[in-house]
N, C-alpha and C positions, 0 to 999 in steps of 0.2 A: 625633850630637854634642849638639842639644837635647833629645834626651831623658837623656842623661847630664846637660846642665849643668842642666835641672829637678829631676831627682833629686838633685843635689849640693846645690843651693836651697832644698829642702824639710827635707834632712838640714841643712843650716846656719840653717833654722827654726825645725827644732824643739829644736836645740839651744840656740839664743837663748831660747828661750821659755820653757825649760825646766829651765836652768843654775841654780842658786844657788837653789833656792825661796824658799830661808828669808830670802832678802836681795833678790832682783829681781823675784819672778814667783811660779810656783806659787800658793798657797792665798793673794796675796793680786792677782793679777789678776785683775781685777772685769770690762774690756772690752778685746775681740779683737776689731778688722777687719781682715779680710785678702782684703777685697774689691778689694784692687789689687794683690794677687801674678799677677805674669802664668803662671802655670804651673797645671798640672792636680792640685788638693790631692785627697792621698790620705785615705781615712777612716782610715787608721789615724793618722797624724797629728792626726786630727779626734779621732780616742779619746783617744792619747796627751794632747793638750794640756787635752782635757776631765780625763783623770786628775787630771793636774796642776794644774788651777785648779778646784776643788769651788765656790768662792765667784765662778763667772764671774754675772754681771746679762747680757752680752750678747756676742754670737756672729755674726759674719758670714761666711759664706764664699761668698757669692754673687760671687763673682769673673769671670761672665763669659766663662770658656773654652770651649774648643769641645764639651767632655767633662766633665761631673758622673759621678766617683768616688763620692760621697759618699751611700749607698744609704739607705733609712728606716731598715734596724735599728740602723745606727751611730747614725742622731738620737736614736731609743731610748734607747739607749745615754748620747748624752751628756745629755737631758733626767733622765735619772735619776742619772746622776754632779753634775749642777749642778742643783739645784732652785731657786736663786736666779735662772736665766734669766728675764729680762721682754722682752728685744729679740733676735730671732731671722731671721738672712740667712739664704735655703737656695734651692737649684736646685729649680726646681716637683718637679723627678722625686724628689727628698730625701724628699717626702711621700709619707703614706700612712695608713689606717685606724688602723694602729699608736699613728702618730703623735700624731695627732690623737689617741689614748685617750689618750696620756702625758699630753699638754698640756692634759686634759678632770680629771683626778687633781684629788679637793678638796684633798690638803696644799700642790698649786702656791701661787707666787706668782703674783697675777695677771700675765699676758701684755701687755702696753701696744705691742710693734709688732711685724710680721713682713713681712720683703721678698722677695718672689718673685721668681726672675730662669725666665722660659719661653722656650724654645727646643725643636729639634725634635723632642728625645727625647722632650718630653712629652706627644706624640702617640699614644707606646708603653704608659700608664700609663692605670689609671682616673682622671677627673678628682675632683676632690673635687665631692660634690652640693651641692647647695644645702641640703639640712637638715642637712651637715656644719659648713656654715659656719653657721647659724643656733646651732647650737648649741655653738660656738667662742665665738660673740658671747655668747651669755648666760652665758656660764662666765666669760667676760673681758669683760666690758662694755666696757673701756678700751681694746679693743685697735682699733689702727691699721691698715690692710697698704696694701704699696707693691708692685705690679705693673708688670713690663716683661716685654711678648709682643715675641719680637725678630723679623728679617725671613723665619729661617728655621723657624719655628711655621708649618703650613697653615692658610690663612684659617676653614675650616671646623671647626678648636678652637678658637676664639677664642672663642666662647662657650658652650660646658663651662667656659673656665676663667674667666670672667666670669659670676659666678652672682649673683642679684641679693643676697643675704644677703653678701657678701663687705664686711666694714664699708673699704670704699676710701676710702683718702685718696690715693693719689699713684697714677696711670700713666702710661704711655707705651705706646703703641704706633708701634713704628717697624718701617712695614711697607714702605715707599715704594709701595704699592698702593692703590687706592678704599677709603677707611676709613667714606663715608656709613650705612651699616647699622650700622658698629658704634659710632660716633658719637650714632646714634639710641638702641642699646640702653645705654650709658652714662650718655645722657642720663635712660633713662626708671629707673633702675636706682640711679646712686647721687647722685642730688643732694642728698640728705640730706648728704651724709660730703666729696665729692672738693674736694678744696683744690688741685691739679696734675693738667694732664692735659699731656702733650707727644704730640706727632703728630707724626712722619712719612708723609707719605700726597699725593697730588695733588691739583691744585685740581680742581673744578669748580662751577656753580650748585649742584646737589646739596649740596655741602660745605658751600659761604656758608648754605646755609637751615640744613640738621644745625647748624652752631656756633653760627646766632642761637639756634636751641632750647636748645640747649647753654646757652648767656650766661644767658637767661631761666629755668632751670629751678635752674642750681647757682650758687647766691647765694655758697655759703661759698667759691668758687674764691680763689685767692690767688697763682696762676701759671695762664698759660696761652701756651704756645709749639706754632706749627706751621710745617712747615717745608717751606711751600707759599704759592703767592700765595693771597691772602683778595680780599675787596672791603673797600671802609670801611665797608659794613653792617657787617663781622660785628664788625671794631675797636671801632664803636661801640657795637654791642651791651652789647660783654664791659665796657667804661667806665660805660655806664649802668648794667647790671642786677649787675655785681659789687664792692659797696662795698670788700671787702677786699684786691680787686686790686692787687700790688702793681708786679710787671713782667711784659713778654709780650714773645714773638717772633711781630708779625702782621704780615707785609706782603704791601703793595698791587703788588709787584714785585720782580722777582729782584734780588738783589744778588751781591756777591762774596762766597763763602762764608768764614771764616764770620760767617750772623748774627748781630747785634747784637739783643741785646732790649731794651726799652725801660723805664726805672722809673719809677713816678711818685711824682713827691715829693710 
């Protein structure tokens, strides 16, 4: 029966999206999120809607489910049906060499954001190298990417897919396991660029030192939430060494979930 009432969801999406061009949608929808449909988007969907909107700027389908449908050749696909793309959601497995050529094409617009959503399939996939991404970066100077490695990713890709050329501004890693090493490689990796980092992961000394490094290295932080006890070193750190801090979830002890993060005015 859910998978009937998704499949009736998806057909009553694309028909919304789809209805009226010339009056609701088609050639003039510019942005599609549909990173909060709870169900498994198919890529034909993902084609159909690209037909239908030539003038998209941006695209998310990183929605999160258990199951990315949505293979490289359809990105293909819709990256040359919409050349006006600059802001681009996709399931890590969605990537591929392919892809990356489309997105490398000098008639592009430049690229300014891409969000990765990784989970376990993307164990299955080559990852992207690091002189993929170097040279992502110099095609788009401007671009952004926003990484989330979920719990069910092995600890052991975590960094294949954490290359240090990945221009990061926003991750998460919610692994609820020892995140010390990858903490460290973050640190040493993207302090230039990360503005958000959230953690799920346990406490230990270990940890408290990785975040002071942490604090001390990535000036431009702007968020930081972990969702493990810290000590007040590391609070203080992130207060000291990050001017543009704006809220954090640190605490010095368990509460009732959920945390409350804290802003400062």
């Amino acid at each position: 029966a859910l998978l009937y009432l998704g499949h009736d969801l998806e057909e009553g999406l694309e028909a919304a999206l789809t209805a009226a061009p010339d009056h609701m949608g088609g050639a003039f929808l510019s942005h599609l999120d549909l990173r909060g449909v709870p169900f498994t988007l198919s890529q034909s969907l993902v084609r159909v809607l690209a037909r239908q909107s030539p003038n998209l700027r941006s695209l998310l389908v990183n929605n999160q489910t258990l199951v990315c449908k949505v293979e490289p050749a359809a990105v293909v696909e819709v990256l040359g049906l919409c050349p006006l793309l600059n802001t681009l959601g996709l399931f890590y497995t969605s990537l591929s060499q392919k892809v990356v050529d489309e997105l490398l094409l000098p008639q592009r617009c430049p690229l300014l954001a891409m969000e990765l959503y990784c989970e376990r399939f993307a164990k299955y996939i080559p990852p992207l190298e690091d002189s993929v991404w170097a040279g992502l970066k110099h095609r788009h100077p401007g671009l952004k990417v926003s990484l989330i490695l979920d719990h069910t990713l092995p600890m052991d890709h975590f960094s294949s897919v954490l290359q240090p050329s990945v221009p990061l501004q926003h991750l998460e890693l919610l692994t609820f396991t020892d995140l010390v090493q990858q903490t460290h490689l973050v640190t040493q990796s993207y302090s230039h660029a990360l503005e958000t980092i959230i953690l799920q992961t346990t406490s230990s000394p270990e940890l408290d030192s990785a975040l002071r490094s942490l604090a001390a290295a990535c000036s431009r932080l702007r968020e930081v939430h972990c969702y493990c006890v810290v000590s007040c070193d590391v609070i203080r750190a992130f207060k000291d060494c990050c001017p543009h801090l704006w809220r954090y979830t640190l605490k010095t002890r368990k509460e009732p979930h959920p945390w409350r993060c804290t802003v400062i005015k």
